[in-house]
C-alpha positions in Angstrom: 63.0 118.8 70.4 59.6 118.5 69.0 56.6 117.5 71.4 54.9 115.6 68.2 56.0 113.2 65.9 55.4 114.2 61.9 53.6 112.1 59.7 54.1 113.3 56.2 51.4 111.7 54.1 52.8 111.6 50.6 49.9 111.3 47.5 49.8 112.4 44.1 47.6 114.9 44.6 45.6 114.7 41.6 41.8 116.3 41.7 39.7 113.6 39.6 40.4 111.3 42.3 37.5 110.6 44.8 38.7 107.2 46.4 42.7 109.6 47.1 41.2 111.8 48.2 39.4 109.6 50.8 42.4 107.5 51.4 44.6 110.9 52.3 41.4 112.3 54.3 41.3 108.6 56.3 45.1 108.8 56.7 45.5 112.1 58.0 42.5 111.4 60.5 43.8 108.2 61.8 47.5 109.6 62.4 46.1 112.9 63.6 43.8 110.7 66.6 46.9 109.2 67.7 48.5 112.7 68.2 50.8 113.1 65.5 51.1 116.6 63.6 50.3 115.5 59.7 51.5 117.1 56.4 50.4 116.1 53.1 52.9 116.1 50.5 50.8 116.4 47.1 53.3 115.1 44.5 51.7 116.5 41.2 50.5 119.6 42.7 53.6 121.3 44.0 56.7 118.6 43.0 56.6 117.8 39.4 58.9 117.1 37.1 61.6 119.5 36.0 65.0 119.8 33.8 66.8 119.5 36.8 65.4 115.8 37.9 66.3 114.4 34.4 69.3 114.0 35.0 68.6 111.2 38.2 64.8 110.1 36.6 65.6 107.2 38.8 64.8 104.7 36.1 66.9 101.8 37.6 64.7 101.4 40.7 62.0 101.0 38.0 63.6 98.5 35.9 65.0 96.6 38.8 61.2 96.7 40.0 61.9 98.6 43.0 59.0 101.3 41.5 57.0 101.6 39.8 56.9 103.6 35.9 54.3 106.0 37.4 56.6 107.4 40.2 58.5 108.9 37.2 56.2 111.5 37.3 56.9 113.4 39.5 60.2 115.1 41.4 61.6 112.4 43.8 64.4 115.5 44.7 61.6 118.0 45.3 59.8 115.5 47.1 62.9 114.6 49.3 63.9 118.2 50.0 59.9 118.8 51.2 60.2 115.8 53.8 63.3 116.8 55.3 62.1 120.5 55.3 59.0 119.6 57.5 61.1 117.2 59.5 59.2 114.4 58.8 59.2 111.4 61.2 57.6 108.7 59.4 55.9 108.9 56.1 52.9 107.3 54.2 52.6 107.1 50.9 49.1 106.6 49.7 49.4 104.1 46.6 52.6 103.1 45.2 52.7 105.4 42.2 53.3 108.3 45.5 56.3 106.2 46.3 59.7 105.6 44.7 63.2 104.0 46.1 64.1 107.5 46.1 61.8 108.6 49.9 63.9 105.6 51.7 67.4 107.8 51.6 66.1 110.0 54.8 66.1 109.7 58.4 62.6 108.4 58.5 60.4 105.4 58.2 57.9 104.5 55.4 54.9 103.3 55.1 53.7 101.9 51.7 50.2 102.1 51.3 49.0 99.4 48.6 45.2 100.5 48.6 44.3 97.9 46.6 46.3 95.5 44.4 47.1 97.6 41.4 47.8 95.1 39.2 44.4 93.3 39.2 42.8 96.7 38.6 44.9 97.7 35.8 43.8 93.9 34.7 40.1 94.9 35.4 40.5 98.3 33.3 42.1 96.6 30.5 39.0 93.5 29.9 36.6 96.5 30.6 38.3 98.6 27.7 38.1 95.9 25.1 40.7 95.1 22.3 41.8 98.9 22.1 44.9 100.4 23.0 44.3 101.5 26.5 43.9 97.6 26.8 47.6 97.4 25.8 48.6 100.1 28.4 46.5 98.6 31.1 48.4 95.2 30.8 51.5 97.0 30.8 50.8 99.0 33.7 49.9 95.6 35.7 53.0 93.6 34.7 54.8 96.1 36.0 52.8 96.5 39.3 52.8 92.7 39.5 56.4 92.7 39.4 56.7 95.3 42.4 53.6 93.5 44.0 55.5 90.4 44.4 58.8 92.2 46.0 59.3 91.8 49.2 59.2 95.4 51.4 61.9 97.4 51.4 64.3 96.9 54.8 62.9 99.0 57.5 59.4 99.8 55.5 55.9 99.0 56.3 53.2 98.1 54.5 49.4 98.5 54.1 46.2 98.3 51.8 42.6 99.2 52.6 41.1 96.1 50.9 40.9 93.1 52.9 41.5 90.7 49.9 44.3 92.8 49.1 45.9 93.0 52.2 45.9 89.2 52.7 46.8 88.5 49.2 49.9 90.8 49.6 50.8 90.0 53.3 50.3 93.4 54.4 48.5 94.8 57.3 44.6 95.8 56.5 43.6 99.5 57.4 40.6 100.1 55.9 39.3 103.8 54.7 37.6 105.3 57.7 34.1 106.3 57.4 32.1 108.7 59.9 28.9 107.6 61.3 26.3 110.4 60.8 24.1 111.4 64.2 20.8 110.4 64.3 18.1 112.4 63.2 16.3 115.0 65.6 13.0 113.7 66.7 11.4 116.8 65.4 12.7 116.2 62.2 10.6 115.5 59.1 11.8 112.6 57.8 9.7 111.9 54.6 9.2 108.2 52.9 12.3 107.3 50.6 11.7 108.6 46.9 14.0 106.4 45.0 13.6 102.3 45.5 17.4 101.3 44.9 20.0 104.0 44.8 23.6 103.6 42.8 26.1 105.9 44.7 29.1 106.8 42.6 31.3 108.2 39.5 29.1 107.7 36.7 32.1 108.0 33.9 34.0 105.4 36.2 34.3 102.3 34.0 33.6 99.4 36.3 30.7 102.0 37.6 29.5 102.7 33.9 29.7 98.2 34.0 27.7 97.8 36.7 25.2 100.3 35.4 25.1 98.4 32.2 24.2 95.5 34.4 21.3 96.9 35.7 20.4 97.9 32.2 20.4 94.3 31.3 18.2 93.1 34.4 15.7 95.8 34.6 12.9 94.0 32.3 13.0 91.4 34.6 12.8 93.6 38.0 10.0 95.8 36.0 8.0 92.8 35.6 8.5 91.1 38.7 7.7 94.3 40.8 6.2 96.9 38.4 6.7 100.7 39.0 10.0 100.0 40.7 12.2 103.2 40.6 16.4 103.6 40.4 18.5 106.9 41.3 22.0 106.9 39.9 23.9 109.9 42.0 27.7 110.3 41.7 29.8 112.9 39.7 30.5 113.4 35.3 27.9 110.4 34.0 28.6 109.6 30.6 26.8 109.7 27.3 25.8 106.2 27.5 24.9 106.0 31.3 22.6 109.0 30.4 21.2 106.9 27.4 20.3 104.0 29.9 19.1 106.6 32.5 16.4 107.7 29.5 15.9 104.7 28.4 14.3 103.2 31.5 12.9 106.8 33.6 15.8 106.5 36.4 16.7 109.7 38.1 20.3 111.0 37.9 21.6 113.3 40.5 25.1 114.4 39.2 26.0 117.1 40.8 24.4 116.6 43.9 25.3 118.3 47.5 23.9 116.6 50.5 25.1 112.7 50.4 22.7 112.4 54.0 20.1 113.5 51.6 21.0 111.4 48.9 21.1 108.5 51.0 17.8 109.0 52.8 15.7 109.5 49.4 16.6 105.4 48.9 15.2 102.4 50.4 18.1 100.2 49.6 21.5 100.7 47.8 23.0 98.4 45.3 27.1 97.9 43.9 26.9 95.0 41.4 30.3 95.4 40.4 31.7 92.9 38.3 35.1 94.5 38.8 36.5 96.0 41.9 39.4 96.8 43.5 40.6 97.9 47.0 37.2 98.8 49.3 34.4 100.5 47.9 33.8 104.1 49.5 30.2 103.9 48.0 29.6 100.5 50.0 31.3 102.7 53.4 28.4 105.5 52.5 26.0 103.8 52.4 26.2 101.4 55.6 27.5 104.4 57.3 24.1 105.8 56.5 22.2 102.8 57.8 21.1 101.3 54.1 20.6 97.6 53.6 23.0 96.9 50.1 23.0 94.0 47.3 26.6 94.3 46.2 28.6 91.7 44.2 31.2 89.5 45.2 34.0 91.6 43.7 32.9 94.0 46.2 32.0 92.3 49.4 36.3 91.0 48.6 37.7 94.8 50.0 36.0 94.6 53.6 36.6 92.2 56.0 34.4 89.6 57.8 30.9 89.7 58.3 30.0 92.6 56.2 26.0 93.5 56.9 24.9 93.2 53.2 23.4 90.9 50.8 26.1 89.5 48.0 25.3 88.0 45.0 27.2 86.4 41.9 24.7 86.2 39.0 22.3 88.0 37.3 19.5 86.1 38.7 20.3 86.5 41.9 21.0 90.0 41.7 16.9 90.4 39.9 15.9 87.8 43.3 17.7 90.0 46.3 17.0 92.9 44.5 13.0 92.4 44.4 13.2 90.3 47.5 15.1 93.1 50.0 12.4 95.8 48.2 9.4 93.7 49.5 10.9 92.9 53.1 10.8 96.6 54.9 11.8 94.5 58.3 14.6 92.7 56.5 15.5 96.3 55.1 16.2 97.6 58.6 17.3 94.8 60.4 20.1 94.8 57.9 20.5 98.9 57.7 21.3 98.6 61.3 23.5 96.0 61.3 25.3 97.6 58.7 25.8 100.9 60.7 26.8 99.2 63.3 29.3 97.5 61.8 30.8 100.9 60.3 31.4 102.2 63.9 33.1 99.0 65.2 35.4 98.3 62.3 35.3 101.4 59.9 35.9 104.5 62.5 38.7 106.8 62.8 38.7 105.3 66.6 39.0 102.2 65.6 41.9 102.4 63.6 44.0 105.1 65.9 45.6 102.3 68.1 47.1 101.1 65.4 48.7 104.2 64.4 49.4 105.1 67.8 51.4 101.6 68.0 53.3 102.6 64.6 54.5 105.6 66.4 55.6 103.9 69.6 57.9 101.7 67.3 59.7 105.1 65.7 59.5 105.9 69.7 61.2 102.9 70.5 63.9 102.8 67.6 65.0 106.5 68.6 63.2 107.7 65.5 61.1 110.2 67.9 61.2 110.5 71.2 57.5 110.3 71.9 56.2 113.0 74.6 54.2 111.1 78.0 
């Protein structure tokens, strides 16, 4: 009998994707802090699709909107066979393209993980991406979340998502991604004067990034004139052609492949997310509270966490130029709201936070005969 109940945290396991990544890192910490042994299952790493799964593709759970088309991708046999091989207790799976009708034939219990709802950002992609054919695909993809969005769960599941908005609009239960709060600084430690005014943390090929960018684009006459000499870093992974245009265009500094986010983050005086469109919870809003920086971000954004977020939120462009100019004139507003910010972060955001819950999860499997949970 085994001391330890095992979480199998099932993802698709694909490289490109930061905020996965995060959400499987968050997962397996959480779980791991309320004493459960965790696997991860990466679905297109070592379970994809073969002659042998064509046969049962599993496309009735699709078209009866159990799944969704992107869990055809990979092996629900192979995926199966793994879980029962590492004994699995109870298993997550991180977005619903890592789950398929297919994981609830085993003597374990699931846990859907949402992250955001998919179906508004396949809607956002598709009005970012114009009248093109990815538009068409987009609202394709989000009928068909939609339609498994608005299914109840299946018998015995469970279900998350890490934005707020999302979480209430789909009757789930909110987990957020955990963030860590960094130590203080040493006293001995040189801490020079920020080099960067406003800093834009994030994927720079990212389309409702590469929007928000554009945004700033659009604005920066006016901040220029209202507070001359005012400076932007854009830091996050693969910009694109045209955020490299804009970066040119108007002397911002562009840290792609950068190594030290604590260094990144303390080479700002404030940190901005204007995003138009956003789904789920922002891990570049996380960073940067986490790291003690006061944030403009837009309403879209401020939607993924819950109540009482320390940060300034704005809807239009001229409130975005005011709070901008406004927050970059104020040091003592700057910190007041830096440290409220991190604050917040370690009451609502941290691994410790968050392990009750978990813990609570596994007392149910405990309780059902599931596993029987050790003293």
């Amino acid at each position: 009998m085994k001391d330890r109940p095992t979480v199998a945290v099932v993802h698709l396991g694909t490289a490109g994707s930061m905020g996965g990544r995060r959400r499987v890192a968050s997962l397996t910490a959480i779980f791991t802090a309320a004493g459960a042994d965790v696997v991860e299952v990466p679905l297109l790493v070592d379970h994809r699709l073969g002659l042998r799964d064509l046969p049962r593709l599993g496309l009735g759970s699709v078209v009866c909107g159990r799944s969704v088309p992107e869990s055809l991708a990979w092996s629900h046999r192979s995926a199966v066979a793994e879980l029962r091989r590492v004994d699995a207790d109870l298993v997550v799976c991180a977005t619903v393209r890592a789950f398929h009708s297919a994981l609830l034939h085993g003597p374990w219990t699931v846990v859907i993980d949402y992250v955001d709802k998919l179906s508004d950002s396949y809607l956002d992609r598709s009005r970012i991406v114009g009248r093109t054919p990815r538009s068409l695909l987009f609202r394709t993809l989000a009928a068909t979340a939609g339609r498994f969005e608005r299914r109840p769960l299946p018998p015995g599941t469970r279900g998350i998502a890490a934005g707020w908005d999302d979480a209430q609009a789909l009757g789930l239960d909110w987990v957020p991604i955990t963030v860590d709060i960094p130590a203080p600084p040493q006293p001995n430690t040189l801490n020079p004067a920020p080099r960067h005014d406003i800093l834009f943390l994030g994927k720079l090929s990212y389309p409702p990034n590469v929007e928000a960018i554009e945004r700033l684009d659009r604005i920066w006459p006016t901040i220029a004139h209202a507070r001359p000499g005012t400076t932007l870093v854009l830091a996050g992974a693969a910009p694109s052609e045209a955020v490299l245009d804009l970066a040119n265009r108007h002397r911002w500094s562009v840290l792609a492949d950068f190594t030290d986010l604590a260094d990144v983050a303390a080479s700002a005086r404030i940190a901005t997310a204007p995003l138009h469109h956003a789904s789920g919870i922002q891990i570049k809003v996380l960073e940067a509270a986490a790291f003690g920086l006061p944030q403009v971000i837009g309403t879209a954004v401020a939607k993924g966490f819950g109540p009482n977020l320390p940060a300034i939120v704005i809807e239009s462009d001229d409130e975005l130029v005011s709070a901008l100019t406004d927050l970059l004139n104020n040091p003592a507003e700057q910190a007041r709201i830096g440290a409220a910010a991190q604050a917040h972060m370690a009451e609502r955001y941290s691994v410790e936070r968050w392990a009750p819950w978990a813990a609570a999860l596994l007392d149910d499997l405990a309780l059902s005969g599931r596993h029987p949970r050790s003293p």
